[in-house]
C-alpha positions as CSV (number, residue, x, y, z in Angstrom):
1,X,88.1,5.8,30.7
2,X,90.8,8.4,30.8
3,X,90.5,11.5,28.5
4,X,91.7,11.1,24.9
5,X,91.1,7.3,24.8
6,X,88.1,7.3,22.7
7,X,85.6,9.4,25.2
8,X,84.4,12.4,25.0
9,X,83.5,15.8,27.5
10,X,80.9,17.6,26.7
11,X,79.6,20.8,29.0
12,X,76.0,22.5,28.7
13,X,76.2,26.1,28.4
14,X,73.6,28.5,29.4
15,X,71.7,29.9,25.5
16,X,73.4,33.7,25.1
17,X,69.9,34.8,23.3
18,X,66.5,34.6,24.6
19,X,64.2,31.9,22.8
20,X,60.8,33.0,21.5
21,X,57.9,30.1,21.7
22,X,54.6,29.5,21.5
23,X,52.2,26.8,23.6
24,X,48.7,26.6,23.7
25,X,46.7,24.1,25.5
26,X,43.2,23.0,25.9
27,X,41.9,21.0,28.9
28,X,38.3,19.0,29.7
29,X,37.5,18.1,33.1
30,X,33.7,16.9,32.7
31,X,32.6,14.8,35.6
32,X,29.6,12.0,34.3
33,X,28.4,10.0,37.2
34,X,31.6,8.2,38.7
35,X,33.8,8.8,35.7
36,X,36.1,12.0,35.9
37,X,37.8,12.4,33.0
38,X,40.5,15.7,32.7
39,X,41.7,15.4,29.1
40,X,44.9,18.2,28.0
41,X,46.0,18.6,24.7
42,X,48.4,21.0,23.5
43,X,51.7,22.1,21.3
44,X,54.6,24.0,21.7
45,X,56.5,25.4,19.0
46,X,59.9,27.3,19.3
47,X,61.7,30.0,16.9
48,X,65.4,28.8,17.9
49,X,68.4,29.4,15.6
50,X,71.9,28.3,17.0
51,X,74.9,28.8,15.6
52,X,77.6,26.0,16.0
53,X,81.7,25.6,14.8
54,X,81.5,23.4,12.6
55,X,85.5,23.0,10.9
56,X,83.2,21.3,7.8
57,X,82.0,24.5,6.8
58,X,83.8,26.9,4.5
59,X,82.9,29.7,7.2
60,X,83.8,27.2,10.5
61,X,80.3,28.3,11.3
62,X,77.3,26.2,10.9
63,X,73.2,27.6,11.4
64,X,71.0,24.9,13.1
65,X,67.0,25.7,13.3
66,X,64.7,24.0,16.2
67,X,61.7,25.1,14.8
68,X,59.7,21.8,14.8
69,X,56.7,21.6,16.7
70,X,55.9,19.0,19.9
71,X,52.4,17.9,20.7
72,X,51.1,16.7,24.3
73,X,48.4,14.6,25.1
74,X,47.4,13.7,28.8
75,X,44.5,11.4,29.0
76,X,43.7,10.9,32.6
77,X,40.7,9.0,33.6
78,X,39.3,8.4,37.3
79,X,36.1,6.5,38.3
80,X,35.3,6.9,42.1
81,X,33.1,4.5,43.7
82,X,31.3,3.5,47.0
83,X,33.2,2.9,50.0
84,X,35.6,5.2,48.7
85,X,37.3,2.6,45.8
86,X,38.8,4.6,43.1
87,X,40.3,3.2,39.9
88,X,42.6,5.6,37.5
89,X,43.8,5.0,33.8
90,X,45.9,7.9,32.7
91,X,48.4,8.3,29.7
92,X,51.0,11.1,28.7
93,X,51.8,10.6,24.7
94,X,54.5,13.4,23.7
95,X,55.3,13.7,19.5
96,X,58.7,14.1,17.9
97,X,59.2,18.0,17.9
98,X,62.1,20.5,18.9
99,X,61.9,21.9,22.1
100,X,64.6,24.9,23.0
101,X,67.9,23.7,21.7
102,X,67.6,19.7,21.5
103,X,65.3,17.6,18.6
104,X,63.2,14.7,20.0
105,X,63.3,12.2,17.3
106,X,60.9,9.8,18.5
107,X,57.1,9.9,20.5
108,X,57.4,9.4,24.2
109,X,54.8,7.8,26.2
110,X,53.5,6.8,29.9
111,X,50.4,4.3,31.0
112,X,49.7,4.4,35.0
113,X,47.2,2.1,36.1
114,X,45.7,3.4,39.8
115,X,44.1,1.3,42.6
116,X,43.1,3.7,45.7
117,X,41.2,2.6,49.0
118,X,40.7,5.3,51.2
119,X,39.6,4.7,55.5
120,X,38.4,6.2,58.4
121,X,36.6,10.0,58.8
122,X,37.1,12.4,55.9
123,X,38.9,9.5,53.8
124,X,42.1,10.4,56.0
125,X,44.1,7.2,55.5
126,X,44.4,6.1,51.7
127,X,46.4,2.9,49.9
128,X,47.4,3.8,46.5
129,X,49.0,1.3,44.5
130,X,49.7,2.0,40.2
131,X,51.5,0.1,38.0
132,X,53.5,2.1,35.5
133,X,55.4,1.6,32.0
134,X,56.9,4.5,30.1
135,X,59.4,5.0,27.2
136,X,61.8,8.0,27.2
137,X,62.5,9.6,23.7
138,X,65.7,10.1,21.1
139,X,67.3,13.6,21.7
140,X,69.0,13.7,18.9
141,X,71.9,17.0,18.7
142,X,74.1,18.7,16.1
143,X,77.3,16.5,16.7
144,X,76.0,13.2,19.0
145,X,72.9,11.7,18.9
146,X,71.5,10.3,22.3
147,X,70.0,7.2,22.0
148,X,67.6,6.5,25.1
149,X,65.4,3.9,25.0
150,X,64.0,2.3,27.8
151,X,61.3,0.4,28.6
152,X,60.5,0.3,32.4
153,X,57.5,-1.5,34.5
154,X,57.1,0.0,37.9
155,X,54.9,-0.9,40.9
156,X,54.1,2.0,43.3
157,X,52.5,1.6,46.6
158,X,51.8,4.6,48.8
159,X,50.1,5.3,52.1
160,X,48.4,8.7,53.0
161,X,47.5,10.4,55.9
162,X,45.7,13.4,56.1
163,X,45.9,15.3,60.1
164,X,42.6,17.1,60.8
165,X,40.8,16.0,58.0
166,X,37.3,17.7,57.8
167,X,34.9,18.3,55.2
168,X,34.4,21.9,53.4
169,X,31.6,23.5,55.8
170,X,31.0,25.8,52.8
171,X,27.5,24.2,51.5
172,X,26.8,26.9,48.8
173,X,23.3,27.5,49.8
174,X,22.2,30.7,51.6
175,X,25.9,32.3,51.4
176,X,24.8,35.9,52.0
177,X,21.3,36.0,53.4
178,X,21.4,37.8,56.0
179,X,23.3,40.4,54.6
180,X,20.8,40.5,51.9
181,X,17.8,40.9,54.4
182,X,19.6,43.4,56.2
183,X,20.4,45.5,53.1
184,X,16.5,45.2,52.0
185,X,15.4,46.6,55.3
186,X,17.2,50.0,55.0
């Protein structure tokens, strides 16, 4: 389309003023038998205040605030069984919130469902095959809204292969002995 029919340029531009913000997270990585579970939740808030033209406004000037905050939630599960079978269910949820200079007007998520086989000495060669759906988010700004919404199912398949793959030696038993013995004996 050329310019001036109806479309529109638009050009990011680097913020002149540093942004002040605030995150704080919390992870749990407890292992029970063959179930792994490493659980983050967190939130981010920002202190932004942009200032726009706006030919609306009596001044030409217009004050815009990001200032809501955005909550993450990663829930990622793994069981590991014999014969080195593992099995995953993860998921990313991400809440409306303002993050720098954009507002995200609706929840994002992602599901990944994992099936991994892993061969030979050390678990060198592993299949990994997940199935994934996500959703991307509104961004909505001060003079356009983006409207993103999409819905995608994906099957990824990988192969691994680890060169030299060898076991830690480190067993965590007796680390120091002899240094001990010889220190007692002076």
């Amino acid at each position: 389309m050329p310019v001036g029919s109806g479309s529109m340029l638009m050009k990011q531009a680097n913020l002149s003023d540093p942004v002040r913000n605030l995150a704080i997270f919390l992870s749990a990585n407890p292992t029970w038998g063959a179930y792994s579970p490493s659980w983050t939740i967190g939130g981010q808030k920002f202190w932004n205040t942009m200032t726009y033209d706006d030919p609306r406004s009596a001044t030409g000037k217009t004050d815009v605030s990001f200032t809501k905050p955005i909550f993450f939630f990663d829930l990622n599960n793994t069981f590991r069984f014999k014969h080195s079978w593992q099995l995953e269910a993860n998921a990313s949820i991400q809440t409306k919130g303002d993050v720098l200079n954009f507002r995200i007007l609706s929840p994002s998520y992602n599901i990944r469902f994992v099936v991994q086989k892993c061969w030979l000495k050390n678990d060198a060669l592993c299949l990994r095959a997940s199935i994934v759906q996500d959703m991307a988010h509104d961004c909505g700004f001060f003079y356009t809204v983006q409207k993103t919404r999409s819905r995608s199912h994906r099957l990824d398949i990988s192969i691994r292969y680890t060169f030299n793959a060898q076991k830690s030696k480190y067993k965590g038993t007796g680390a120091g002995k002899a240094e001990q013995q010889r220190m007692g004996n002076n």
